[in-house]
N, C-alpha and C positions, 0 to 999 in steps of 0.2 A: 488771750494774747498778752505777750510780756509788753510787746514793741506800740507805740503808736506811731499810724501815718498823718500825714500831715499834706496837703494839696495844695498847689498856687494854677492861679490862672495862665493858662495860654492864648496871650494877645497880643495883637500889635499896637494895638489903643492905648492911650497912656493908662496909668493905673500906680496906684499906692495900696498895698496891702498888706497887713500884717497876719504873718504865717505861724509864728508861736510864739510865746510871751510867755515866762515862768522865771522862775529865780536868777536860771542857770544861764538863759539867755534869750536876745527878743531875736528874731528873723524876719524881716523886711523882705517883699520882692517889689522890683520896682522898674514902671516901663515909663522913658519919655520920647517924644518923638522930636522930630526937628523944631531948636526953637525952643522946647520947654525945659525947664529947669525947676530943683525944688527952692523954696524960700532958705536967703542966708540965715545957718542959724548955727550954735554951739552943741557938739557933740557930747551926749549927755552919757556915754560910756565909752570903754573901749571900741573901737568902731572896725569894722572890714567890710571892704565893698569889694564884692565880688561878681565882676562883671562878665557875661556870658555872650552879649550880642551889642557891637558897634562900638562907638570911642564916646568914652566921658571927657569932659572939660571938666577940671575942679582948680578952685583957689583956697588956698588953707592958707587960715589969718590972712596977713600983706603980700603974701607970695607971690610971685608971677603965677599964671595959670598952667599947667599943666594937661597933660593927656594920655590915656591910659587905653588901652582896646580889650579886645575879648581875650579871656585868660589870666588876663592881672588879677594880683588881689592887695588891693591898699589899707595898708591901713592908717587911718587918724586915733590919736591919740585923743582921751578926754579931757572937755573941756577947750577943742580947737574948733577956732571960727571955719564956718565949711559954705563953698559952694558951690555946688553941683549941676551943672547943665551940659546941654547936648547941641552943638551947633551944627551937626554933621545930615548927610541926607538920610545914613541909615537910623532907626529906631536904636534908642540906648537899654537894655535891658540888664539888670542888677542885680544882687540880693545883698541887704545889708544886713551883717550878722555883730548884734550887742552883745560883749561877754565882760561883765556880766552883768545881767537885766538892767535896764534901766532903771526899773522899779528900788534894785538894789544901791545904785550909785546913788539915788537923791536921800537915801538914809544915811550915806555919810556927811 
Protein backbone atom coordinates (compact mmCIF):
# COMPACT_ATOMS: atom_id res chain seq x y z
CA UNK A 1 0.00 0.00 0.00
CA UNK A 2 1.19 3.45 -1.23
CA UNK A 3 -1.53 5.35 1.02
CA UNK A 4 -1.51 5.54 4.84
CA UNK A 5 -4.81 5.72 6.91
CA UNK A 6 -5.01 7.36 9.80
CA UNK A 7 -8.26 7.02 12.51
CA UNK A 8 -9.70 9.62 15.10
CA UNK A 9 -12.13 8.90 17.73
CA UNK A 10 -15.71 9.10 17.66
CA UNK A 11 -17.03 10.76 20.88
CA UNK A 12 -18.90 12.94 22.53
CA UNK A 13 -16.60 13.06 25.59
CA UNK A 14 -14.14 15.70 25.56
CA UNK A 15 -10.84 14.60 24.12
CA UNK A 16 -7.46 15.99 22.71
CA UNK A 17 -5.60 13.70 20.21
CA UNK A 18 -3.10 13.93 18.01
CA UNK A 19 -3.76 12.15 14.64
CA UNK A 20 -0.39 12.73 12.57
CA UNK A 21 2.77 14.33 13.20
CA UNK A 22 5.45 14.50 10.51
CA UNK A 23 7.28 17.22 8.67
CA UNK A 24 4.64 18.17 6.47
CA UNK A 25 2.13 18.58 9.01
CA UNK A 26 0.73 17.82 12.78
CA UNK A 27 -3.50 17.11 12.83
CA UNK A 28 -5.11 17.56 15.95
CA UNK A 29 -8.92 16.28 16.48
CA UNK A 30 -10.45 17.90 19.27
CA UNK A 31 -13.89 17.49 21.36
CA UNK A 32 -15.11 19.98 24.12
CA UNK A 33 -18.25 20.09 25.70
CA UNK A 34 -20.14 22.92 27.47
CA UNK A 35 -17.92 24.99 29.41
CA UNK A 36 -14.44 23.53 28.37
CA UNK A 37 -12.01 25.24 26.74
CA UNK A 38 -8.31 24.62 25.84
CA UNK A 39 -5.39 26.59 27.82
CA UNK A 40 -4.40 30.31 26.34
CA UNK A 41 -1.60 29.63 24.57
CA UNK A 42 0.64 30.84 21.39
CA UNK A 43 0.33 29.25 17.98
CA UNK A 44 3.35 27.52 17.38
CA UNK A 45 2.74 27.14 13.44
CA UNK A 46 0.52 28.04 10.80
CA UNK A 47 -2.72 27.06 12.33
CA UNK A 48 -6.43 25.96 10.84
CA UNK A 49 -9.32 25.01 12.81
CA UNK A 50 -11.55 23.23 11.25
CA UNK A 51 -14.59 22.81 12.79
CA UNK A 52 -17.31 20.05 12.06
CA UNK A 53 -19.96 20.11 15.09
CA UNK A 54 -21.26 23.14 17.05
CA UNK A 55 -19.86 26.97 17.59
CA UNK A 56 -16.37 27.75 18.82
CA UNK A 57 -15.78 30.92 20.93
CA UNK A 58 -12.15 32.07 20.18
CA UNK A 59 -10.06 35.31 21.16
CA UNK A 60 -6.86 35.87 19.10
CA UNK A 61 -4.45 38.24 20.98
CA UNK A 62 -6.83 41.40 22.54
CA UNK A 63 -9.64 40.75 20.20
CA UNK A 64 -12.98 40.78 21.09
CA UNK A 65 -14.13 37.22 20.97
CA UNK A 66 -15.58 35.77 18.15
CA UNK A 67 -17.64 32.60 16.80
CA UNK A 68 -17.40 30.32 14.23
CA UNK A 69 -20.04 27.01 13.69
CA UNK A 70 -19.68 23.88 11.79
CA UNK A 71 -18.20 24.37 8.35
CA UNK A 72 -15.67 27.24 9.00
CA UNK A 73 -12.23 26.96 8.72
CA UNK A 74 -9.96 29.70 10.51
CA UNK A 75 -7.26 30.23 10.29
CA UNK A 76 -4.40 31.79 12.93
CA UNK A 77 -1.42 32.87 11.92
CA UNK A 78 1.84 31.83 13.88
CA UNK A 79 2.87 33.00 16.77
CA UNK A 80 -0.84 34.47 17.69
CA UNK A 81 -2.21 34.36 21.29
CA UNK A 82 -5.27 31.89 20.95
CA UNK A 83 -8.15 30.98 22.95
CA UNK A 84 -10.35 28.56 22.48
CA UNK A 85 -13.68 27.53 24.11
CA UNK A 86 -17.00 26.47 23.92
CA UNK A 87 -19.88 28.07 25.94
CA UNK A 88 -22.62 26.60 23.82
CA UNK A 89 -24.97 23.47 24.91
CA UNK A 90 -23.91 21.57 21.81
CA UNK A 91 -20.45 19.60 22.03
CA UNK A 92 -17.61 21.67 19.94
CA UNK A 93 -15.81 19.21 17.64
CA UNK A 94 -12.58 20.32 15.55
CA UNK A 95 -9.53 19.29 13.76
CA UNK A 96 -6.69 21.46 13.98
CA UNK A 97 -4.34 21.16 10.95
CA UNK A 98 -0.24 22.54 11.62
CA UNK A 99 1.27 23.22 8.24
CA UNK A 100 3.85 23.01 8.61
CA UNK A 101 4.75 20.71 11.57
CA UNK A 102 5.46 22.20 14.45
CA UNK A 103 8.44 20.26 14.98
CA UNK A 104 9.46 22.30 11.85
CA UNK A 105 8.56 25.91 13.03
CA UNK A 106 10.63 25.78 16.43
CA UNK A 107 13.89 25.03 14.15
CA UNK A 108 13.49 28.41 12.89
Amino acid sequence: MIEKEYEYKLTDSKIIERIVSDDNVDINHMVLQKGEELPVHYSNSNVYLIIVQGIMSIILNEQEPASYSKGCIINVPYKMKMHIYNENEDNLEFFVVKSPSSKVMKSD
